[in-house]
C-alpha positions in Angstrom: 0.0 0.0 0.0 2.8 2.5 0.9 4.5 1.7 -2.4 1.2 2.5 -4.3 0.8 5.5 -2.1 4.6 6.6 -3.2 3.8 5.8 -7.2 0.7 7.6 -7.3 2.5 10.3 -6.0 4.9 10.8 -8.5 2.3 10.6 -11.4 0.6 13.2 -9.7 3.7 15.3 -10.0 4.3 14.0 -13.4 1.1 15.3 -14.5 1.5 18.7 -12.6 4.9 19.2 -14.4 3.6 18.2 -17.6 0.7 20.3 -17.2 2.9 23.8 -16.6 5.3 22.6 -19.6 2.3 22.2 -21.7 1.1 25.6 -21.0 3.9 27.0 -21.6 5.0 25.2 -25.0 1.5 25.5 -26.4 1.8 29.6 -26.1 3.3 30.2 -29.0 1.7 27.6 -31.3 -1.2 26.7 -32.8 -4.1 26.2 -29.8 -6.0 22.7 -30.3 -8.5 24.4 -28.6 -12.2 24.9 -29.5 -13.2 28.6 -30.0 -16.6 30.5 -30.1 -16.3 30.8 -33.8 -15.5 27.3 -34.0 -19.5 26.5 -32.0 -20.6 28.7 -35.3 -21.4 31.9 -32.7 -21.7 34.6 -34.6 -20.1 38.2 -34.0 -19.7 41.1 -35.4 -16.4 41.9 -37.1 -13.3 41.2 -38.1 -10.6 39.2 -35.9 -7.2 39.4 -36.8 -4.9 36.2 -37.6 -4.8 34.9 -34.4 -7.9 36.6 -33.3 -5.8 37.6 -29.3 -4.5 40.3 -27.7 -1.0 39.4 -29.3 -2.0 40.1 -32.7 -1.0 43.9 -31.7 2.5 44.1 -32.6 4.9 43.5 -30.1 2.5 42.1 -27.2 3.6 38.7 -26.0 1.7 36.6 -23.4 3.2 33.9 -20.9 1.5 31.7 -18.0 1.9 29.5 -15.5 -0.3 26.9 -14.4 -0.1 25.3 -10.9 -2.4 22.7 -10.4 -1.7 19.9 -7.8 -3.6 17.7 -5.1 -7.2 16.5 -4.8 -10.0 16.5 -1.4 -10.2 18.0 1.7 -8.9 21.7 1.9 -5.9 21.9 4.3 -5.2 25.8 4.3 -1.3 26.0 3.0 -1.2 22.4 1.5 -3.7 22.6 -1.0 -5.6 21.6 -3.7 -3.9 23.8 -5.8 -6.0 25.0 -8.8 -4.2 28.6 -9.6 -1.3 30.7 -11.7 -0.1 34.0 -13.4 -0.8 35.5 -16.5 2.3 37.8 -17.6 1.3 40.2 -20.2 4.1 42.0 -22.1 3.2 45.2 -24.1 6.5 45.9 -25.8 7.6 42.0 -25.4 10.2 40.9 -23.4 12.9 42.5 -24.5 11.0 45.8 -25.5 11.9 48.3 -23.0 10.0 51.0 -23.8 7.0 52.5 -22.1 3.4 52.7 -23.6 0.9 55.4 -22.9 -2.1 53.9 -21.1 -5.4 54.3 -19.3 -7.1 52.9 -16.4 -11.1 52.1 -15.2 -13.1 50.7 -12.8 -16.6 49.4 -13.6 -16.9 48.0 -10.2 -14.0 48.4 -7.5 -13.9 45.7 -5.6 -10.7 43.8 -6.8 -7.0 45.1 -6.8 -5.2 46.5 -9.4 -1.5 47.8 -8.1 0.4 50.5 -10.4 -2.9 52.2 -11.7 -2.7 55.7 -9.4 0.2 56.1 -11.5 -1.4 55.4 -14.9 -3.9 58.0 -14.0 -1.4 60.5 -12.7 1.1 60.5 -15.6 -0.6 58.1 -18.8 2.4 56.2 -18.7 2.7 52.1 -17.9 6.6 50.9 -18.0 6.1 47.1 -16.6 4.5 44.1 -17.7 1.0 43.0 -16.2 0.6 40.3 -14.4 -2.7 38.6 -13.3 -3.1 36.1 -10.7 -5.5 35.5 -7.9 -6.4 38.0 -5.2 -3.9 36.7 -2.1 -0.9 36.5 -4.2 -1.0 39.8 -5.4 1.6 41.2 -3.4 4.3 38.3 -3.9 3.7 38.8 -7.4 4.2 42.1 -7.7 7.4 42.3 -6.1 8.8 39.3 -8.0 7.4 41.9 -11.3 10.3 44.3 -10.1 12.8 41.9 -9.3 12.6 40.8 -13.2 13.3 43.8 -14.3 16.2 44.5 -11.8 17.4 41.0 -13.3 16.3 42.5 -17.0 18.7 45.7 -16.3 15.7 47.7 -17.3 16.3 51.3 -17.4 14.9 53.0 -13.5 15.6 53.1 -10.5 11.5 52.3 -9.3 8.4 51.2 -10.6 4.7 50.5 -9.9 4.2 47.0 -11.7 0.8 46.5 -12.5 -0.6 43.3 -10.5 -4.4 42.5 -10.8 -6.5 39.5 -9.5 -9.7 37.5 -9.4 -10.5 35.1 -6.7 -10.4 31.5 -7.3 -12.0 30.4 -4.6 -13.8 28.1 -3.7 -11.5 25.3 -6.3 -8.0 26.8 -5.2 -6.3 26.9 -1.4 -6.7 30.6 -2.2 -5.4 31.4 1.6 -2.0 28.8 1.5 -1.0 31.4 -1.1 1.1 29.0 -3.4 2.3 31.3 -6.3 5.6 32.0 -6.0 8.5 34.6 -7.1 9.5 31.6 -9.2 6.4 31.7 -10.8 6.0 34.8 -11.7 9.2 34.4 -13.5 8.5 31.8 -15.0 5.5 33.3 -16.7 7.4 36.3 -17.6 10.6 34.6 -19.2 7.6 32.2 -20.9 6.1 35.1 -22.9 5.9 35.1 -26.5 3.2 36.3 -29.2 1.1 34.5 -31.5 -1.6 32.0 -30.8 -2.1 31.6 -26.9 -4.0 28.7 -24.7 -7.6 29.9 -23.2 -9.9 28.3 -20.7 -8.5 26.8 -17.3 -4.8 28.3 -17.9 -2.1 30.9 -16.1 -4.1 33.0 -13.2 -7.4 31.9 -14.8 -6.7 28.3 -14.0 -9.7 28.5 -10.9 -11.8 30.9 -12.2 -15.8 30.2 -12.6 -17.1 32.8 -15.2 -21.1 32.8 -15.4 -21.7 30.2 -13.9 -19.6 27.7 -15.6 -15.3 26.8 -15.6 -13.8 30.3 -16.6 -10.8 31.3 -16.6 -8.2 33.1 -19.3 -9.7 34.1 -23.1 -8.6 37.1 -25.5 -9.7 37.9 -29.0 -8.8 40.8 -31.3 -10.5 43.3 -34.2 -8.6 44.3 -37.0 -10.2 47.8 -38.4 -10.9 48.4 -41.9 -8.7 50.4 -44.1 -11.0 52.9 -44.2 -11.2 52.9 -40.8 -7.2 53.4 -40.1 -6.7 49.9 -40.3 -5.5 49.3 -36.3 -5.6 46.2 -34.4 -7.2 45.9 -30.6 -7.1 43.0 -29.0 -8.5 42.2 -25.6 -7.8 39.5 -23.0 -9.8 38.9 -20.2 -9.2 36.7 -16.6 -13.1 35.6 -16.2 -14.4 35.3 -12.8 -17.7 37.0 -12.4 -21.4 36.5 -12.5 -24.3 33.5 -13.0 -25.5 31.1 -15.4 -29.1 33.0 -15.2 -27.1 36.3 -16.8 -25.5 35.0 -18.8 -25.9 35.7 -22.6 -24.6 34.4 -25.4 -25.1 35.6 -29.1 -27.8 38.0 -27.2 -29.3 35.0 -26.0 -29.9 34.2 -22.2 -29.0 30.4 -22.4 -28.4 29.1 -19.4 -32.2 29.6 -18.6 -33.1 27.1 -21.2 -30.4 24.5 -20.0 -30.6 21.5 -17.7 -28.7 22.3 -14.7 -28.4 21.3 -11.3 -27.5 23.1 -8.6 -23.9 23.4 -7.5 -22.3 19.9 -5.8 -19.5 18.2 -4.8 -18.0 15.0 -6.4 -18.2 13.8 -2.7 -19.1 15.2 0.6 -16.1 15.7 3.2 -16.4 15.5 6.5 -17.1 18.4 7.9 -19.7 18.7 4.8 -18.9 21.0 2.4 -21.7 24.0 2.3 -23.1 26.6 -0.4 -23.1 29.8 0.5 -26.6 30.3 2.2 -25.1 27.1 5.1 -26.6 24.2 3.5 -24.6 21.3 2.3 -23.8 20.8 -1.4 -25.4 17.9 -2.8 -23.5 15.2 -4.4 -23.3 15.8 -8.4 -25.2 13.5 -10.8 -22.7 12.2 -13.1 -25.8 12.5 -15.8 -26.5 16.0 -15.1 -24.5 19.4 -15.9 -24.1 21.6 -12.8 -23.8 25.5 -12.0 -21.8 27.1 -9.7 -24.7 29.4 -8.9 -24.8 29.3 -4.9 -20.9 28.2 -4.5 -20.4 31.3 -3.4 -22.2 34.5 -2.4 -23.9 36.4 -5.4 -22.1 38.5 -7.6 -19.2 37.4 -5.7 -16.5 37.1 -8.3 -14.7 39.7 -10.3 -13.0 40.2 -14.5 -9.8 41.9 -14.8 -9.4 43.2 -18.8 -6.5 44.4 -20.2 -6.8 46.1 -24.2 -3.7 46.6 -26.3 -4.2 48.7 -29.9 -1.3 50.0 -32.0 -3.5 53.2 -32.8 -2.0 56.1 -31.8 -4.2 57.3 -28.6 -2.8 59.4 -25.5 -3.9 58.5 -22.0 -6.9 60.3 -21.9 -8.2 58.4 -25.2 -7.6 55.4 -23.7 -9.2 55.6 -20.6 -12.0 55.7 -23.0 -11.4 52.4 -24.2 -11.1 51.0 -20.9 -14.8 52.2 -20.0 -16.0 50.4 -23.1 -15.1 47.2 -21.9 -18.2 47.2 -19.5 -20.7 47.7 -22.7 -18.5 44.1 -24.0 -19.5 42.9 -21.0 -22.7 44.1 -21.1 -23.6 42.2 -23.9 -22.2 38.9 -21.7 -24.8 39.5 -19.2 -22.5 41.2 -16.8 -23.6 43.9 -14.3 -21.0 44.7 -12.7 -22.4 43.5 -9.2 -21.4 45.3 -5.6 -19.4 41.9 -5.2 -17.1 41.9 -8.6 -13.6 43.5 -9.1 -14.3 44.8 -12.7 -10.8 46.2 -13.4 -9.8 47.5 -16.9 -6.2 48.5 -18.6 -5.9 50.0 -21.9 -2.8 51.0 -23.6 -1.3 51.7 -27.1 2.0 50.4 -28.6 2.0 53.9 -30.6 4.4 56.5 -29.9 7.9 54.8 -28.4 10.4 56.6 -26.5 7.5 60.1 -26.0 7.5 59.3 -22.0 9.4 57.3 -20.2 8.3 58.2 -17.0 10.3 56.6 -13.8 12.1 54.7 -16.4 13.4 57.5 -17.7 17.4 57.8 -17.7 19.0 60.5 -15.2 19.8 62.8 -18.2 16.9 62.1 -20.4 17.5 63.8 -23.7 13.7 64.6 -24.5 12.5 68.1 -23.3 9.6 67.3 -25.5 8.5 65.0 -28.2 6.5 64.8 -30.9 3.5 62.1 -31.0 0.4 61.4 -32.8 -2.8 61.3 -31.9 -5.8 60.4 -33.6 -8.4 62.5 -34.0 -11.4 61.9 -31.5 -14.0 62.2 -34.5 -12.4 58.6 -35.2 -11.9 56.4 -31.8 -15.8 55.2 -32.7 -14.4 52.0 -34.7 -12.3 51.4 -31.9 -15.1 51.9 -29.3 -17.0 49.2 -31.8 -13.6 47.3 -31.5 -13.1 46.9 -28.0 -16.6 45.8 -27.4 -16.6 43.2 -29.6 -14.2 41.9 -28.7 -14.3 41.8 -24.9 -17.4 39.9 -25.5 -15.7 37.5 -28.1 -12.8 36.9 -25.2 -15.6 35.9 -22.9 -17.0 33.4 -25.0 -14.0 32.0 -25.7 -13.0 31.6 -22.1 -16.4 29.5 -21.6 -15.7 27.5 -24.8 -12.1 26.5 -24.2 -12.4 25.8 -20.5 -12.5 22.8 -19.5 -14.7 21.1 -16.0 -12.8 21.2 -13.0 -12.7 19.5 -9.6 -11.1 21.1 -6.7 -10.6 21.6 -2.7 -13.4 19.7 -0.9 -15.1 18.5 -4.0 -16.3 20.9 -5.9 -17.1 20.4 -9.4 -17.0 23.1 -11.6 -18.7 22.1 -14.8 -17.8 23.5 -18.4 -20.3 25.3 -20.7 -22.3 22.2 -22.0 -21.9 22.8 -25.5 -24.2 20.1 -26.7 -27.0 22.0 -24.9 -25.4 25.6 -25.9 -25.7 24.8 -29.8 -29.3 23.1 -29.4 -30.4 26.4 -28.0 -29.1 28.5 -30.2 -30.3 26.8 -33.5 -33.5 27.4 -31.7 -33.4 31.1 -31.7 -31.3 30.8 -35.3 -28.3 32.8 -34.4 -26.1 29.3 -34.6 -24.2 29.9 -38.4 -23.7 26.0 -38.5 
C-alpha cells in the first residue's frame, strides 16, 4: 500500500509538471482548442490572424499553471487549482514604455500600479494577473525581473491584478511564488495563446460555468485606419441565469443542477446560504450558482491597440469594456472586481516616466494622436471583442474538480448549440 501510495504520488507530480510545460510550450503555437467561432457563434467583425491580444505588434503573453492535489482543503497544503498571466506590451525584450489608461466598472478587486497610470498616462512594466492573495508576492517578483532585465529606473509600480479563485484553489495557502511569476514572464511570446483553465485563470468560474483566461482581437478596416485591438480577459464574475450568449440568455433554457460536490467531506462541504452541497449527478451538468455568495466574483481586462491614442483616449477604451461585458450579461455587481487597462504600442520613446534615464534627452516630443472624430471604430472594437474573449473563455475551458469537491462544470456545448439553433443565431 505504501509503495502504491509513493507511485501515485509521483504521477501526480508528473502530470502537474507536464501540465505547466504544456502551458507553456502550447503559447506560441497553434491552440488545439475549440473557440466561439468554432460553436458557429456569430459576431460582429473582423478578428485578426490569431484573433488575441497578441496580434498587436509587439504584445507577448506567458502563463503558468499550478495545479496539484485532490480533497479535503488543508489551508497551505492545497488543492492547488491557480497561476499568473504575464502580459508583455513591448515583449520581453521591448523596454519601452506605452501610454495607457485605467477604469473601474466596479472596484472591488486590486489592481497595483494604476494611481500612477492615472497620474502620468504612462505604464513601464509588464502586467501580471493572478488571484487576489498572491497579489503582493507577485508584484514584487514583477520588479525583481526587471532589476534582473537591467531595465532602465531606478523604481516602478508593476501593475498586479487579481480575481479570486476560490472556492476550487487553497486561495489562503497562497502557493504562487516569485519563481512563478518568472517563469510566466521569461515564458512570454506572441502568437496564438491557450484559453480556458490556464495561467491566473486556471480556478476561475465565469457565469456560472469553468472560466478562466480568453482574448480575441478586431482588425479595423482600411478605411477605418486599419488598427488592431485585442482584448484579454481573466473571467471570474457572474451567473448562469445572466449569462448571454449571441444576445441570448441560455443558461435559462439548460438543464442544470444546482452546485455539488463530487463527494461530501467531513465536515460537509456548504453553499453559500449554510446548507450542504449535494453530491453531483454524473448525468446532469451543474452551475456554480450558490458556490459562493452572489455577484461574488470579479474580470480583470486588459486592451492593447497600436492606434495612436494618448492617455486620456484610452481611458475611454477602458470604459467600453463594460458595454462588452454588457452584452455577456454582466452587471457589474457590488461583489465583482471589474478592473480595466488599456494601452497603445504607438508612440515609443514620447514618456518614459520613472524609467526614464537620469539625463533624459527629450525636453519634449513629438507624438500622434488620432483624432477623436475617429476612436468610434475602436469603441466598436473593444466591445466586440471583450465579449468574443468571454466566449471563448467559456468555450475552451474545461470542467474542474477542486478543494473539498467541488465540481465546476464546463459550458455544455451540446446543450449551448441546441439552443441557439432554436433562436437561429447558430451559423452551423
Amino acid at each position: 500500500m505504501q509503495l502504491l501510495r509513493g507511485y501515485c504520488a509521483v504521477v501526480l507530480m508528473l502530470l502537474v509538471c507536464g501540465t505547466n510545460l504544456q502551458a507553456q510550450s502550447e503559447a506560441g503555437s497553434s491552440s488545439p482548442q475549440p473557440r466561439a467561432r468554432d460553436l458557429g457563434i456569430p459576431f460582429d467583425g473582423t478578428p485578426g490572424p490569431f484573433n488575441a491580444i497578441t496580434d498587436v505588434k509587439g504584445v507577448e503573453v506567458g502563463y503558468k499553471t499550478l495545479i496539484s492535489g485532490e480533497g479535503k482543503l488543508v489551508i497551505g497544503k492545497g488543492p492547488v487549482r491557480t497561476g499568473i498571466t504575464a502580459i508583455l506590451p513591448r515583449g520581453k525584450k521591448g523596454t519601452q514604455s506605452v501610454f495607457a489608461g485605467f477604469f473601474a466598472g466596479n472596484g472591488n478587486g486590486d489592481m497595483t500600479g494604476t494611481h500612477w497610470i492615472d497620474e502620468s498616462g504612462v505604464l513601464e512594466t509588464p502586467i501580471l494577473i493572478t488571484n487576489t492573495n498572491s497579489v503582493g508576492v507577485v508584484r514584487d517578483a514583477a520588479i525583481a525581473w526587471m532589476v534582473q532585465q537591467n531595465r532602465p529606473g531606478d523604481f516602478w509600480y508593476p501593475i498586479s491584478a487579481e480575481t479570486a479563485d476560490v472556492p476550487l484553489n487553497d486561495i489562503k495557502g497562497q502557493h504562487v511564488s516569485a519563481q512563478d511569476a518568472w517563469d510566466a514572464l521569461n515564458s512570454a511570446v506572441g502568437g496564438s495563446i491557450l484559453e480556458g483553465n490556464v495561467g491566473g485563470g486556471t480556478g476561475m468560474i465565469c457565469n456560472g460555468f469553468k472560466g478562466g483566461t480568453g482574448t480575441a482581437s478586431r482588425k479595423l478596416t482600411a478605411e477605418d485606419g486599419g488598427f488592431t485591438v485585442g482584448v484579454l480577459v481573466q473571467c471570474n464574475y457572474g451567473s448562469s441565469q445572466q449569462l448571454r450568449i449571441a444576445g441570448i440568455p441560455v443558461a435559462r433554457e439548460m438543464t442544470l443542477q444546482r452546485p455539488c460536490v463530487e463527494k461530501q467531506v467531513d465536515p460537509p462541504t456548504l453553499e453559500w446560504d449554510g446548507k450542504p452541497a449535494s453530491a453531483c449527478d454524473p448525468k446532469t451538468v451543474s452551475t456554480a450558482d450558490g458556490m459562493r455568495t452572489p455577484e461574488e466574483g470579479s474580470i480583470i481586462v486588459i486592451v492593447a491597440t497600436d492606434a495612436p491614442l494618448m492617455p486620456d483616449q484610452l481611458k475611454r477604451l477602458a470604459r467600453r469594456v463594460s458595454l462588452g461585458l454588457g452584452r455577456a450579461g454582466s452587471i457589474e455587481g457590488d461583489e465583482s472586481g471589474d478592473l480595466f487597462l488599456a494601452f497603445s504600442t504607438a508612440n515609443p520613446g514620447a514618456d518614459e516616466g520613472n524609467s526614464s534615464h537620469n539625463y533624459y534627452p527629450l525636453k519634449t516630443a513629438s507624438v500622434q494622436r488620432l483624432a477623436s472624430w475617429y476612436l468610434d471604430p475602436i469603441f466598436a472594437a473593444v466591445t466586440q471583442a471583450t465579449e468574443e474573449a468571454v466566449d471563448n473563455v467559456l468555450v475552451a475551458a474545461k470542467s474542474m474538480t477542486g478543494a473539498n469537491y467541488w465540481v465546476v462544470p464546463a459550458l455544455p456545448q451540446d446543450q449551448l448549440k441546441v439552443i441557439l439553433r432554436k433562436h437561429n443565431v447558430l451559423k452551423q
